[in-house]
C-alpha positions in Angstrom: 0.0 0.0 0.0 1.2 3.6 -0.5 2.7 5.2 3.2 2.8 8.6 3.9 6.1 10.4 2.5 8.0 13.3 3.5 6.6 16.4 2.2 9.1 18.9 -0.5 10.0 21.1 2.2 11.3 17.9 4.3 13.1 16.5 1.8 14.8 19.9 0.9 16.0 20.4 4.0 17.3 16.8 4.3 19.3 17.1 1.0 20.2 20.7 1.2 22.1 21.1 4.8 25.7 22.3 4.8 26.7 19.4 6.1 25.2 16.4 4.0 27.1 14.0 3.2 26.1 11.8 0.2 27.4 8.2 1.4 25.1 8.7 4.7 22.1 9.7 2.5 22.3 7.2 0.3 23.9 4.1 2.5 24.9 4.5 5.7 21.4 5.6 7.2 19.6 2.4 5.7 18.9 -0.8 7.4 22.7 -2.6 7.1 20.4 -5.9 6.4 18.1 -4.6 4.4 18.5 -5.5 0.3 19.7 -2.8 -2.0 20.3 -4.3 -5.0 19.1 -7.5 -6.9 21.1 -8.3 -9.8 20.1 -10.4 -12.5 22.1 -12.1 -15.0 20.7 -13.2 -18.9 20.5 -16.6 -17.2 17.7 -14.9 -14.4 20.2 -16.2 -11.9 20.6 -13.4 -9.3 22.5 -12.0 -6.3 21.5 -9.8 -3.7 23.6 -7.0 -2.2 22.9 -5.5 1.1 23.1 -1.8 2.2 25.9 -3.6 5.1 27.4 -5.1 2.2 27.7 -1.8 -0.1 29.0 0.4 2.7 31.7 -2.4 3.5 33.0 -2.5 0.2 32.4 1.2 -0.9 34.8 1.9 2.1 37.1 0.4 0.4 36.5 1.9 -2.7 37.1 5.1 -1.7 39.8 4.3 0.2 41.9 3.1 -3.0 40.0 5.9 -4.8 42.6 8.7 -2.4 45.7 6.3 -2.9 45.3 7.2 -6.6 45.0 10.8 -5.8 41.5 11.0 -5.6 39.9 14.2 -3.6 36.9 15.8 -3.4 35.0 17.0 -6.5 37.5 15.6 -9.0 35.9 13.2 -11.4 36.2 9.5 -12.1 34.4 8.7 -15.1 32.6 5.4 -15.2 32.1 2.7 -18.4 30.1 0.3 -17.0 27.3 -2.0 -17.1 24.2 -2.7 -14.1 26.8 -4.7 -12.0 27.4 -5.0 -8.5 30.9 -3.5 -9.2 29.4 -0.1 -10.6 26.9 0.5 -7.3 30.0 -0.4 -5.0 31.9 1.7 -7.1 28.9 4.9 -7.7 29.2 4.7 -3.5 33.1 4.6 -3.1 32.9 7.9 -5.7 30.2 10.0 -3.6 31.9 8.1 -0.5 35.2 10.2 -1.4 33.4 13.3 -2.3 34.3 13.3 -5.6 32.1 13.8 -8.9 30.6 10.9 -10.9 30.8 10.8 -14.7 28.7 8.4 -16.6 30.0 7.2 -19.7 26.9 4.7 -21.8 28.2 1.5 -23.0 26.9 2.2 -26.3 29.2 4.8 -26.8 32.2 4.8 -29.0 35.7 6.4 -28.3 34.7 10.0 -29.4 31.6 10.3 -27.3 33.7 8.9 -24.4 36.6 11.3 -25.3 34.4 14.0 -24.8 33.3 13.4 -22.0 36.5 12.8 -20.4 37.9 15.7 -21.3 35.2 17.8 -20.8 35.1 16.7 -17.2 39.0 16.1 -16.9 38.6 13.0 -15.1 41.3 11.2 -12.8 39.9 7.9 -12.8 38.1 5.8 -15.2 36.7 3.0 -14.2 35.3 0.1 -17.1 34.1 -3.4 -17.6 36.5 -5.4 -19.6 34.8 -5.6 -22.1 34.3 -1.8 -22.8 38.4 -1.4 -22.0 39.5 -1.2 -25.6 37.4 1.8 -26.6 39.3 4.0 -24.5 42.4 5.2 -26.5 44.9 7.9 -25.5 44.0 9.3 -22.0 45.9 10.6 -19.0 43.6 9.4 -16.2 44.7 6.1 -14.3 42.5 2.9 -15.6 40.5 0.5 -12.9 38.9 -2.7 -15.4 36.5 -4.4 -13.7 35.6 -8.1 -14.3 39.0 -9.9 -15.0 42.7 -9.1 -14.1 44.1 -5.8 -15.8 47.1 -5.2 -18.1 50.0 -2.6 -16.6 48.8 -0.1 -16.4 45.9 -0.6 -15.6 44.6 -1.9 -12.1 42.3 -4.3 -11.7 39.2 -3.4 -9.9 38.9 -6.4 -7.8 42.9 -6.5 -6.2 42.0 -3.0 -5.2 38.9 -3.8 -3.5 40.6 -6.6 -1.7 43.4 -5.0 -0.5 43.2 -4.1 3.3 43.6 -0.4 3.5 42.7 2.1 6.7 39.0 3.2 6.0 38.5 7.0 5.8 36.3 9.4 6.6 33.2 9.7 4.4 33.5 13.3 2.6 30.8 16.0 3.3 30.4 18.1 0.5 27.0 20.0 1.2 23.4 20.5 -0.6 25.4 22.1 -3.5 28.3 19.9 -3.3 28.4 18.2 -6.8 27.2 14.9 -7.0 27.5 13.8 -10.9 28.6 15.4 -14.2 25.8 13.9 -16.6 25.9 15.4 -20.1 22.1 16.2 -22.3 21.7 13.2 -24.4 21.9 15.8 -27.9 18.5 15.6 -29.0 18.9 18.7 -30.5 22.4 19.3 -30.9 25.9 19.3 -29.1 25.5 17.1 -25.6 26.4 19.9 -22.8 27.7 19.0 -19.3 25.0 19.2 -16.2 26.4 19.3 -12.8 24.4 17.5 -10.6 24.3 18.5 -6.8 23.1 16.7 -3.8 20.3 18.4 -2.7 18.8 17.3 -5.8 18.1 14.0 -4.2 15.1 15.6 -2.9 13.8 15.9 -6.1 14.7 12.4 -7.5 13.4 10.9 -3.9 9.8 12.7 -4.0 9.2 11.1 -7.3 10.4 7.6 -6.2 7.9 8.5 -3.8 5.0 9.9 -5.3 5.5 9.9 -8.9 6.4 6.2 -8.9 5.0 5.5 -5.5 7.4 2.7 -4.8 7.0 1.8 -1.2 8.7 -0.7 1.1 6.8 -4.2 -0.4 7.5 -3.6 -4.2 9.9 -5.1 -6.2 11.0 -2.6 -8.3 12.8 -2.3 -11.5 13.4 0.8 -14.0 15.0 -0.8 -16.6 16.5 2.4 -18.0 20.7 2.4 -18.5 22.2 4.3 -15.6 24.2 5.9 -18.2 21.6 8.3 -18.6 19.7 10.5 -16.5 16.1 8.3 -15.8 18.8 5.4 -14.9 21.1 6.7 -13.1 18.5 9.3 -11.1 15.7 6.8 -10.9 17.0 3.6 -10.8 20.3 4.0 -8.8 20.0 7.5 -6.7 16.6 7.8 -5.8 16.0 4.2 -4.4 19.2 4.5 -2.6 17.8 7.7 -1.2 14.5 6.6 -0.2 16.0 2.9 0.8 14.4 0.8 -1.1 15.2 -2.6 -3.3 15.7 -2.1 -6.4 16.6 -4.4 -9.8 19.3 -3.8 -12.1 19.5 -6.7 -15.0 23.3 -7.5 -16.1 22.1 -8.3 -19.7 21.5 -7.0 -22.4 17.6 -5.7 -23.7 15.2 -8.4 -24.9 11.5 -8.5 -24.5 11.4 -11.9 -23.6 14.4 -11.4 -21.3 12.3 -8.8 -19.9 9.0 -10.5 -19.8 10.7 -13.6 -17.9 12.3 -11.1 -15.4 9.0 -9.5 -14.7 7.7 -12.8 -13.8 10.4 -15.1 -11.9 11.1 -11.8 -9.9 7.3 -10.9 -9.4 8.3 -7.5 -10.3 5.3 -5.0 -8.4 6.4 -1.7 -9.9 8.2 -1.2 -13.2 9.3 2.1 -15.0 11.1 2.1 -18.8 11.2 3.6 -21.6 8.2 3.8 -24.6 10.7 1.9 -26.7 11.0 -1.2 -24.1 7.3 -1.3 -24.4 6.5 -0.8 -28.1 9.1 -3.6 -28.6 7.7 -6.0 -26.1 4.1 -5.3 -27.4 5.2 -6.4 -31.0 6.8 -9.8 -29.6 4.6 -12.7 -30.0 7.4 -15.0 -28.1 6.1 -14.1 -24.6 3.1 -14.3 -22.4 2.1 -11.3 -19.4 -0.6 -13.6 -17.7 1.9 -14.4 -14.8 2.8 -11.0 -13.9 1.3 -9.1 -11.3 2.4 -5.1 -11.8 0.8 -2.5 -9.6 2.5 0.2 -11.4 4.1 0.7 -14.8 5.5 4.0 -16.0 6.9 5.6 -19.1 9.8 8.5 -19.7 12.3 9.5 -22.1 9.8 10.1 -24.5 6.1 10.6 -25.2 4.2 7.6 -24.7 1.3 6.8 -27.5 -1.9 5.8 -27.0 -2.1 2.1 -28.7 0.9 1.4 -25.9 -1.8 2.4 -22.8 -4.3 0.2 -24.6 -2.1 -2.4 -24.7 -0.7 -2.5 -21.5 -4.1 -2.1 -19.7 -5.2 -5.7 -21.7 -1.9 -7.4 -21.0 -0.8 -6.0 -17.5 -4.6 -4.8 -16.2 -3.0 -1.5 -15.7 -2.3 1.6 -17.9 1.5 2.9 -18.0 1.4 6.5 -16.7 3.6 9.2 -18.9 5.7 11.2 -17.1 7.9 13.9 -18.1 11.2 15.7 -17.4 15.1 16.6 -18.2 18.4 15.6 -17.4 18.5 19.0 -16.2 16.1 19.0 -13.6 14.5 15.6 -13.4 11.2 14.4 -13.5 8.4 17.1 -12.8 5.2 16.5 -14.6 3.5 13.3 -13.9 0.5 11.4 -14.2 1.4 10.5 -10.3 0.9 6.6 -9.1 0.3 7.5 -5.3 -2.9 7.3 -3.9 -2.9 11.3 -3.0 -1.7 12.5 -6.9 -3.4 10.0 -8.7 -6.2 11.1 -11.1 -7.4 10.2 -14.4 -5.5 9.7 -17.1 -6.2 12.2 -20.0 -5.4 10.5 -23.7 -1.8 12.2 -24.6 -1.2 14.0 -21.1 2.1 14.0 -19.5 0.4 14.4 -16.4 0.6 17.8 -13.8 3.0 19.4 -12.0 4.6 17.4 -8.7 4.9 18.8 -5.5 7.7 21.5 -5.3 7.2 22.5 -8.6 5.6 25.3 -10.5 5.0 25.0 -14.4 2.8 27.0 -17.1 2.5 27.5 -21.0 3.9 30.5 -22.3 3.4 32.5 -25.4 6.0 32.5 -27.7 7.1 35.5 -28.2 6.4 36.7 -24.2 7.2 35.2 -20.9 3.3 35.7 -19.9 0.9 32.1 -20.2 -0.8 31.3 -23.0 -4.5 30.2 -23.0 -6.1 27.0 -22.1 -5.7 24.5 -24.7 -3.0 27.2 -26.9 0.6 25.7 -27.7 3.6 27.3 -26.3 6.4 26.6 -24.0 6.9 24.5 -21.3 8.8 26.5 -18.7 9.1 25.9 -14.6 8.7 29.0 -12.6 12.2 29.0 -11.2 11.0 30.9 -7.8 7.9 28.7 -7.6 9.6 25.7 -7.6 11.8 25.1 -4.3 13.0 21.3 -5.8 14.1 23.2 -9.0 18.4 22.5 -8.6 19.4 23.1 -12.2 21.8 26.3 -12.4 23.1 26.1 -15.4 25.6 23.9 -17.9 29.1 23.3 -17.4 31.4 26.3 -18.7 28.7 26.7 -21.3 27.1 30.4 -20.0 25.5 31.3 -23.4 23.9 27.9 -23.7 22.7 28.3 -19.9 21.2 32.0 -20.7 19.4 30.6 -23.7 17.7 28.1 -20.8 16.1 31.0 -18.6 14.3 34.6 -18.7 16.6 37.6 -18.7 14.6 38.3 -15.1 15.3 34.6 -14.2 12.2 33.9 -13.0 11.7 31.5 -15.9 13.0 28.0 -16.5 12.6 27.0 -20.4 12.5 23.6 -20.9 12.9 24.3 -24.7 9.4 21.9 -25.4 5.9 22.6 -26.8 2.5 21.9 -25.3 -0.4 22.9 -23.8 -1.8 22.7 -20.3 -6.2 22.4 -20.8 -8.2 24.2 -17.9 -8.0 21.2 -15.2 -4.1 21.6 -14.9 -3.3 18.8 -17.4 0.0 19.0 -19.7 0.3 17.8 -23.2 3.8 17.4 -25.1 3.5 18.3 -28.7 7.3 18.7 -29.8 10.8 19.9 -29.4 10.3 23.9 -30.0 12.3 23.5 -33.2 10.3 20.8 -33.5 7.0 22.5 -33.7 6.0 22.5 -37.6 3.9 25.6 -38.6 2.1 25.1 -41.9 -0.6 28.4 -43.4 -0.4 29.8 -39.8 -1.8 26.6 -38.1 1.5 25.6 -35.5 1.4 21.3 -35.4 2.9 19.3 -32.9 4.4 16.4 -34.8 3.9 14.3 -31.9 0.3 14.4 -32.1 0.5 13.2 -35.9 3.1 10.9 -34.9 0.8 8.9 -31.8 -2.3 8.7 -34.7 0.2 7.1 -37.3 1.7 4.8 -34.1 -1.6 3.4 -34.0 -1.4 1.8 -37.9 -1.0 -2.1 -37.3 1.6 -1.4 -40.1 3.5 0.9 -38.3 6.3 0.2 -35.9 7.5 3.5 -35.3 7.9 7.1 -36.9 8.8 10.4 -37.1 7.5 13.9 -38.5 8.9 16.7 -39.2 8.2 20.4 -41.5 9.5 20.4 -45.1 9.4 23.4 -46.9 6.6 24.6 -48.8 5.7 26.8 -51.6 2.7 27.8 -50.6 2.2 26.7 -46.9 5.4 27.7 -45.6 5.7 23.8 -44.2 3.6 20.8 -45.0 4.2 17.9 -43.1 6.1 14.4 -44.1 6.4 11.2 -42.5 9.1 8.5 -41.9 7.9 5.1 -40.9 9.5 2.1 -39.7 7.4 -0.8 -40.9 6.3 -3.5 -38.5 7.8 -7.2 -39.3 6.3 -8.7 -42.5 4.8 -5.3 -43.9 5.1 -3.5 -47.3 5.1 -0.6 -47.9 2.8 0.7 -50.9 0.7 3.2 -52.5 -2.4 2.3 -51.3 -0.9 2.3 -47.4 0.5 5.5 -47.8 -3.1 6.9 -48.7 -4.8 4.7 -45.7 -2.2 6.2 -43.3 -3.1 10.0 -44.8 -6.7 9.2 -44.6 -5.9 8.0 -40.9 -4.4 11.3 -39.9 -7.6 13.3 -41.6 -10.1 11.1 -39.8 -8.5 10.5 -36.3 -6.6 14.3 -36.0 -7.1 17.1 -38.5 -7.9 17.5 -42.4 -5.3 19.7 -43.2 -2.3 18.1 -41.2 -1.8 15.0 -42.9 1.5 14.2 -44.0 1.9 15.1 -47.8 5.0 12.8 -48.5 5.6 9.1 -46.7 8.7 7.8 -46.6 8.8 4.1 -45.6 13.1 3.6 -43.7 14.5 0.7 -42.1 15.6 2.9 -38.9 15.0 6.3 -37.3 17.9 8.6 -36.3 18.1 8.5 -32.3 20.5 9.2 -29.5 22.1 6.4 -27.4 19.6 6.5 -25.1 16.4 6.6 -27.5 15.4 9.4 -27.8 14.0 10.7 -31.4 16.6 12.8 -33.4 14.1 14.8 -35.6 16.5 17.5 -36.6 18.7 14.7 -37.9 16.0 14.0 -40.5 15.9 17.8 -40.7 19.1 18.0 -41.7 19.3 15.2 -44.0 16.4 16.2 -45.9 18.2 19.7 -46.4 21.5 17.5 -48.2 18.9 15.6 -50.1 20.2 12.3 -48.5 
């Protein structure tokens, strides 16, 4: 059952003292017996790791993390998979003070090069199997899963070596906690320093927006190489205490079905992508699992995936939205005292601690019920709002608020209605404006989702003559479909029927992939751009 939670103004003055230190708030204060990670192998094997057990070897951690020169708020980048070794590691990092850099598997040396320097890391810390991505660096080497070659140290002599354990580091509220850098949706990836009182925010949404309490079993299957991982699937449970799952495989939907059911998995949070993909598998049954809560982020979630769910799980996933740069803040909340109706396309309303509104375009004053314009967060409105600005990257961070300061812009479109309800409708450069009328392609994008033929797609503005923009598709079709004539006109029927006349797409391009970021996330302005060079 849901429990009463601590309220915003609690948790902000947990996470915020001088004094907070962020081994305590995430480890040392638990229940040493009590489980804090579950990990699963392909195999659904599994091993449990206690909050005695992480502090124990975290010690340690950070103990060989100062022999190598390690202080507080340097960074130690790491290149890692869901592994017992990363959480004992993630706590020997904020253990020592020091600032975590996530680096995603997927990535390839450039990305990672990036990042490293970017963040000038002293440490890096990878699986094996990732070690021969990283070429020329200066920062010391600690491989994970098998012995090391000179130079590098293994990570698991350097756990078990007996060292004198340390003092864990008090860095403060503002203290930095993680350097996580945008995913590039829409350009350039730019650094985002995370502090420590923003564990408040990541905690209230474990709590309310998820409503994970002390019975579930609870899995966000999300890579902690991104923000929804690494904030909601390692920091927040940690924070509030609870068990959580983190699968040491790679994604499947059978894999994930099976882990759903031999771990009776209560409460589960992923992205759109996991479940479009498990509801096109016909390899795997849901009738033995019993889910309380599902949720959605990292994207918009469309409408034929709530249907689904609701048949397969006998419960609707719940959209939720937010940012690397400030979390999750608009919900359709799970617990008992936020939950309310789902609206079809709604992100959900505000959270607790947070103040949002629609604005005009061209003013910082709200736009009308039901009106498009941009999502922004009233900075002095919203006491769990800890985003400051980017890493050495002022003109980019000025871009992000008012010249008064009082506004946050989130840099999407959408529309609140008159109960308080949000709806995403695009990236602002996104947003396509064709004879005056402004379209979110989203919306045309959820009605086209909903074609048995389609697996997935994308829409964007192409220049027009006359219009300015007209609107054209790119679908990925499902397994065993063709693409023809005659579907291209029941798909531009579909749109005129189920949305609007006049925002059909005029042109339908059927492509074997769509351009995304690492984590999954929709690259329109890719297509954007290749349209432009006529590839």
């Amino acid at each position: 059952m849901s429990l009463q939670v601590p309220t915003a103004e609690a948790l902000i003055a947990q996470y915020s003292a001088h004094d907070a230190c962020a081994a305590d708030l995430l480890c040392d204060s638990h229940d040493p017996d009590a489980i804090a990670f579950s990990i699963i192998e392909a195999d659904l094997t599994s091993a449990d790791i206690t909050y005695g057990q992480l502090r124990e070897r975290s010690e340690q951690g950070a103990a060989a993390l100062a022999e190598l020169g390690v202080g507080p708020q340097d960074a130690v980048a790491t290149l890692m998979s869901k592994s017992a070794d990363l959480v004992v590691m993630l706590l020997a990092i904020w253990r020592r003070g020091a600032i975590h850099v996530p680096l995603f598997t997927a990535f390839a040396w450039p990305a990672i090069e990036m990042r490293l320097t970017s963040s000038t890391a002293k440490v890096i810390i990878t699986d094996a199997d990732q070690r021969q991505k990283i070429k020329d660096t200066s920062a010391t080497v600690i491989v994970a899963g098998e012995n090391a070659s000179a130079p590098d140290l293994a990570l698991a002599t350097l756990l078990a070596t007996p060292r004198p354990r340390i003092p864990a580091e008090a860095i403060g509220g503002d203290g930095t906690l993680v350097l996580i850098f945008t995913s590039g949706t829409t350009g350039s990836p730019k650094g985002v320093p995370v502090p420590v009182r923003a564990l408040a925010s990541f905690r209230q949404y474990i709590d309310l927006g998820l409503d994970v309490n002390e019975d579930d079993v609870f899995w966000n299957a999300a890579d902690p190489g991104w923000a929804y991982g690494l904030y909601y699937g390692i920091l927040g449970p940690l924070a509030a205490g609870r068990r959580s799952l983190l699968l040491h495989a790679g994604f499947s939907p059978e894999l994930t079905f099976g882990v759903l059911e031999r771990f009776g998995v209560t409460n589960f949070a992923a992205a759109p992508t996991v479940y479009r993909t498990m509801r096109s598998t016909t390899k795997a049954s849901a009738k033995n699992i019993r889910l309380r809560r599902a949720s959605s982020a990292g994207e918009p979630l469309t409408p034929e995936v709530i249907t689904w769910a609701e048949e397969a799980f006998g419960i609707p996933v719940r959209d939720h939205y937010g940012q690397t740069e400030h979390g999750m803040m608009i919900v359709n909340a799970w617990h008992d005292s936020l939950r309310g109706q789902l609206r079809p396309g709604s992100m959900g309303r505000p959270l607790p601690g947070w103040s949002c509104s629609v604005l005009q375009d061209n003013t910082d004053e709200p736009a009308a019920a039901g009106e498009m314009g941009r999502v922004a967060v009233d900075v002095a409105g919203s006491p769990l709002m800890w985003f400051a600005g980017y890493m050495e990257a002022p003109e980019k961070t000025a871009e992000r608020f008012s010249a008064d300061g009082r506004w946050y812009f989130t840099g999407d479109a959408g529309k609140e209605d008159e109960d308080g309800n949000y709806f995403f409708s695009s990236r602002d450069d996104d947003v396509i404006i064709m004879a005056g009328y402004r379209i979110g392609p989203f919306d045309v994008e959820s009605i086209l989702a909903g074609h048995p033929s389609v697996q997935e797609c994308a829409v964007i503005g192409a220049p027009d003559e006359l219009r300015g923009e007209v609107l054209e598709a790119y679908i990925v079709l499902s397994e065993g479909t063709a693409g023809s004539d005659d579907l291209i006109l029941d798909l531009q029927k579909l749109v005129k029927t189920q949305f609007a006349a006049h925002a059909y797409p005029r042109h339908i391009h059927f492509v074997e992939d769509l351009p995304k970021t690492p984590s999954g996330k929709l690259q329109r302005y890719v297509l954007r751009k290749r349209r432009a060079l006529g590839s």
